[in-house]
Structures are given as C-alpha cells and as structure tokens.
N, C-alpha and C positions, 0 to 999 in steps of 0.2 A: 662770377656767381658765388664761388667759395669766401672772396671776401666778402662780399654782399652779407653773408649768412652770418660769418664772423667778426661780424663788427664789435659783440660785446661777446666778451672772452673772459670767464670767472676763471682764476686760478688765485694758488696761494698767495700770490704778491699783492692781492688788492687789501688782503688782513697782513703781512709780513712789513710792506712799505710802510703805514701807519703805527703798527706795534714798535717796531723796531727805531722808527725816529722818535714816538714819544719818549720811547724808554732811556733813546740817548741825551734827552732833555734832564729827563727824572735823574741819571748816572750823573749829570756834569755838575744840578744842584746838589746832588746829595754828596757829593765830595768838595763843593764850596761848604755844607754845613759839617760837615767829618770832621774838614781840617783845617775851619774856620779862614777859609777863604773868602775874599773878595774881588770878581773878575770883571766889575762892571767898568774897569777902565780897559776893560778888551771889544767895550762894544765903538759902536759908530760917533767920533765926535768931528761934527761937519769944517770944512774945510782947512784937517791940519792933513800931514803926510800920514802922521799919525794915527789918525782915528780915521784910517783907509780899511783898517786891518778891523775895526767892523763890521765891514762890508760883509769878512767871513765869517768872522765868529759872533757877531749880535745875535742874531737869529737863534743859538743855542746859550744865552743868558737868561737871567729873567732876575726879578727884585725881588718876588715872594712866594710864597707855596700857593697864595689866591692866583697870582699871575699867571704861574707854570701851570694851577689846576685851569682855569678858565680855556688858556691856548692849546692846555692838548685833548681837551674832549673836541674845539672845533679841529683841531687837526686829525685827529682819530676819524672821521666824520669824512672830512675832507679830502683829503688824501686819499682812503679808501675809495671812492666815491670818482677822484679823478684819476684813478689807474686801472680803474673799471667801465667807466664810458670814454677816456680818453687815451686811452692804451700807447697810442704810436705815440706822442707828445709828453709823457705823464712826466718823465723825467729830467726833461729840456724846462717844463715851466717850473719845477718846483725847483733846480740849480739855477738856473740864468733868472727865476725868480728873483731868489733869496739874493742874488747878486745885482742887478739891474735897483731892485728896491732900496737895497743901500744905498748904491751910489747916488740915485734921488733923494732920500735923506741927508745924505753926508752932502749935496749939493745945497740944498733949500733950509737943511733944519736947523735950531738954534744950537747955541754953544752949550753945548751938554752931551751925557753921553746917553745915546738911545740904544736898549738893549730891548730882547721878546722877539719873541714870532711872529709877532701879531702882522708885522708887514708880509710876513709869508699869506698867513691867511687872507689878508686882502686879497693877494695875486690869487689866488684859488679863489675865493670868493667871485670877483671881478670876472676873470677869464672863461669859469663854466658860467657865468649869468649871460655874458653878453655874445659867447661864444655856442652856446645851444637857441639862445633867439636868432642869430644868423644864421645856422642853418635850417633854421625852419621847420626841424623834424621832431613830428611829438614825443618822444620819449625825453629826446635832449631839451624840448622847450619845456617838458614835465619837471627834468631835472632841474632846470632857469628858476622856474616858479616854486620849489619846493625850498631849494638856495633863499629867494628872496624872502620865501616867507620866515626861514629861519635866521636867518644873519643879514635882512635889509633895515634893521635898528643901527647895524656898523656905519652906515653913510653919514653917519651925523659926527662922527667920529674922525672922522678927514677935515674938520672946524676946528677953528684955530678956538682955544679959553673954551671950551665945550666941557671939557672935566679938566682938573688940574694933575699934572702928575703923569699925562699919558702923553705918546708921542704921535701928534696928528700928524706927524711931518712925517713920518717910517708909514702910516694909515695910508696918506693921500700918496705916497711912493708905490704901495702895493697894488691901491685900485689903478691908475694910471700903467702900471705896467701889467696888469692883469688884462686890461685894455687893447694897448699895444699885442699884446701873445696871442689874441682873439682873432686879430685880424691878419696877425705872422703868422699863423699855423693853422696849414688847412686843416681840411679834415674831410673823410669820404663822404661823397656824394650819400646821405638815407635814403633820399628820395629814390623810391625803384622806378627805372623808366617803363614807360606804357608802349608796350608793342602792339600794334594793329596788325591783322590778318594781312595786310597787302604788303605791311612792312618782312615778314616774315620770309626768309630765302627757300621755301617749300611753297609757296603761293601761286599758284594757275590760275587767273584769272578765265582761263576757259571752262573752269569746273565751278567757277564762284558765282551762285543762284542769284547775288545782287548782279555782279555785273553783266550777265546773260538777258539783263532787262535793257543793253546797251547795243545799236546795232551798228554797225562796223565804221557808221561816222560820227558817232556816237552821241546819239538820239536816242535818248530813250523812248522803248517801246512796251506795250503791254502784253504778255503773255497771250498767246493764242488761246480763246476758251476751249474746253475741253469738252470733245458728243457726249452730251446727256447718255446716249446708251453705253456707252463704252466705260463712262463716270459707273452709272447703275451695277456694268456686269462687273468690272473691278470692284465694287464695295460687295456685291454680294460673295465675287468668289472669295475676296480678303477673308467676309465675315465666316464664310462654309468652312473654310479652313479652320478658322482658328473654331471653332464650334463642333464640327464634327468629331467625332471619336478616332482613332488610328482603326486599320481595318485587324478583324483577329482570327486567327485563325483557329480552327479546334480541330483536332487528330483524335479519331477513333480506332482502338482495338479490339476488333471484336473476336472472342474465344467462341467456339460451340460449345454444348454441354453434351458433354459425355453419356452414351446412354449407359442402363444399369448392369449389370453382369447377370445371363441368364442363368439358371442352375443349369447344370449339366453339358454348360456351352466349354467354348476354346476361352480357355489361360490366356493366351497372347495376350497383348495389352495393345489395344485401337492406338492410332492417330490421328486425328483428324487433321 
C-alpha cells in the first residue's frame, strides 16, 4: 500500500535532471564558440569503426544556437516530466536511450555525420506516449495525450526528404527505441484492486445479512415477516426514547425563618 501511495514522488531531481543536462549542452557549444571549435566529426557517421564514438557523444553536439535552442526546451519538458511519473526507469531510458538510438542511426543512416538530441527526444517522446496507453491508467494516459498534443508534429519527421538538413534516421532510431523501452520496462500495477467483503480475511459469513438469506443448502430463503405488534411496540419504544426528555431531578432546601427577638427576652441565639 506504501508504494501504491507513492508512485509519484516530487523531489529535486525532477528540475535538477533536466537543468543540469541542458546546461551541459549550453557548456559544450559554448566552448566550441570560445575557442572556435568544431566537433561535429565527434558525432555518429554510420557504418565506419569510427563514427561508433557517436554513439556517445552525438547526443551532446548540435550545428546552431536554433538547434541547441529548439532541443533543450523539449528536453527541459521532457526529462522533467519522465523522472516524475517514471521514476524507477528514468535513467535506464535516457542512457541506454541515447545509446541504443545511435547505434540505429549509425546502423541505417546515410554517410554523414548525425549530431543533436533530437534522437533522445524521440525515445522520451515515444516511450511515455505509448508506455502510459498501456497501462491504462488515467493520469499516465493524461500524460500520453498531453505528449501527443505537443510533440505529435515530430512523426512526420521520421520521413525520409521531409526537410532537408535534419537526420530522420537519429528521429526514426529514437521512436523505435522509445517503443522497444515501453514494452521492456514494466511499470507498477495504477490500477488499485477491488476488494469485496467476502474477499476480506475478517469476513463471517454468519454475521453477513446477505448471506443469512441462504439456508444451509443454500436456497435462498425469505426472511421471516415480523408480528405487526411487536413491529408497533418497537417503533413506538424507538420513538419514546428518542423523544422523551431525560428524567430530572430537583433538590430542595428548605430554611425556616427565624422568628423576631422579643424585647426583654433571652440573648441566646435560636437554632432551628
């Protein structure tokens, strides 16, 4: 029941996780522009030994400040978002993401070098859409349909000549493995089960007013009607009771009055 309760867990990690990668994004270009760097042959170029070493580092490259700006507002988004309903998992999809993605890219994409986040985002995208429709539970199918309405424009983006410039091949690697991590990684039952009175280990069927309708070969039977007089004086004494006043008592003190002092009489003082 404790984890029942605690299935969504706010802490600082769910702003620290997303702060903290964009900002290593923002650190890598800004010292490719400092010191007039160019590392885009550190990203993924598909089937040399070479451009393996993508795999790891693509993910933290990008071509321009539009690039880096666009992927880290959905990662700020994102990220937070999935270390907050997906807590046990959060950082198994976003490493073996960013890795599994490449090697589909570096598998399938052309000869060139694919650099961005954007296959990460996929796998986040992908993984919470089709991983809160299975299980069924409305918060996380809330979460599905909130995903889709804002980032179900990306699907068109997994097409091969759709814009020129971008890498549908790192795109169609992230939904696919977002896919894949949907169906690898469970996740706790939302659904609270329904306990019924009979299911319950405190249950007497000898005290339970349904099944006292059951006789011992179990036929149901109708209650025996109840004497009209008996019905009568129970309702009247119910109602006297609850109607009549408590009974009260009152205590009286009674003094006599003192007669008056005669002239010429006895001092003494009376008592009566």
């Amino acid at each position: 029941m404790k984890e029942h309760d605690n299935r969504f867990k706010f802490s600082p990690s769910v702003f620290a996780w997303p702060l903290y990668f964009v900002l290593l994004l923002w650190v890598i270009y800004w010292i490719e522009i400092k010191y007039g760097l160019n590392l885009n042959h550190f990203g993924v170029y598909p089937r040399t030994f070479k451009g393996l070493r993508g795999v790891v580092f693509s993910p933290f490259l990008h071509g321009g400040l539009e690039h880096l700006y666009n992927n880290s507002v959905a990662l700020l988004v994102l990220i937070a978002a999935l270390r907050y309903f997906y807590r046990k998992h959060a950082w198994q999809v976003i490493i073996y993401g960013m890795l599994l993605s490449g090697i589909i890219t570096w598998l399938i994409g052309r000869e060139s070098y694919h650099i961005g986040a954007s296959g990460l985002i996929y796998v986040l995208v992908s993984f919470m859409f089709f991983k809160g429709i299975q299980t069924g539970y409305y918060r996380l199918v809330a979460l599905s349909l909130t995903i889709i309405m804002l980032y179900g424009g990306m699907i068109w983006y997994v097409f091969p000549d759709v814009e020129k410039g971008i890498s549908w091949e790192g795109h169609l690697g992230g939904l696919i493995t977002g896919i894949l991590f949907s169906r690898l990684y469970d996740a706790p039952d939302y659904q609270k089960p329904v306990v019924y009175d009979w299911e319950k280990p405190e249950f007497n069927p000898e005290e339970d007013a349904f099944m006292k309708r059951f006789d011992e070969n179990g036929n149901f039977v109708n209650p025996p009607k109840p004497d009209p007089e008996e019905e009568f004086s129970d309702l009247v004494s119910e109602h006297t009771s609850a109607t009549l006043p408590q009974r009260i008592t009152i205590v009286y003190n009674y003094n006599a009055k003192q007669p008056e002092k005669e002239e010429g009489g006895n001092d003494e003082e009376s008592l009566s």
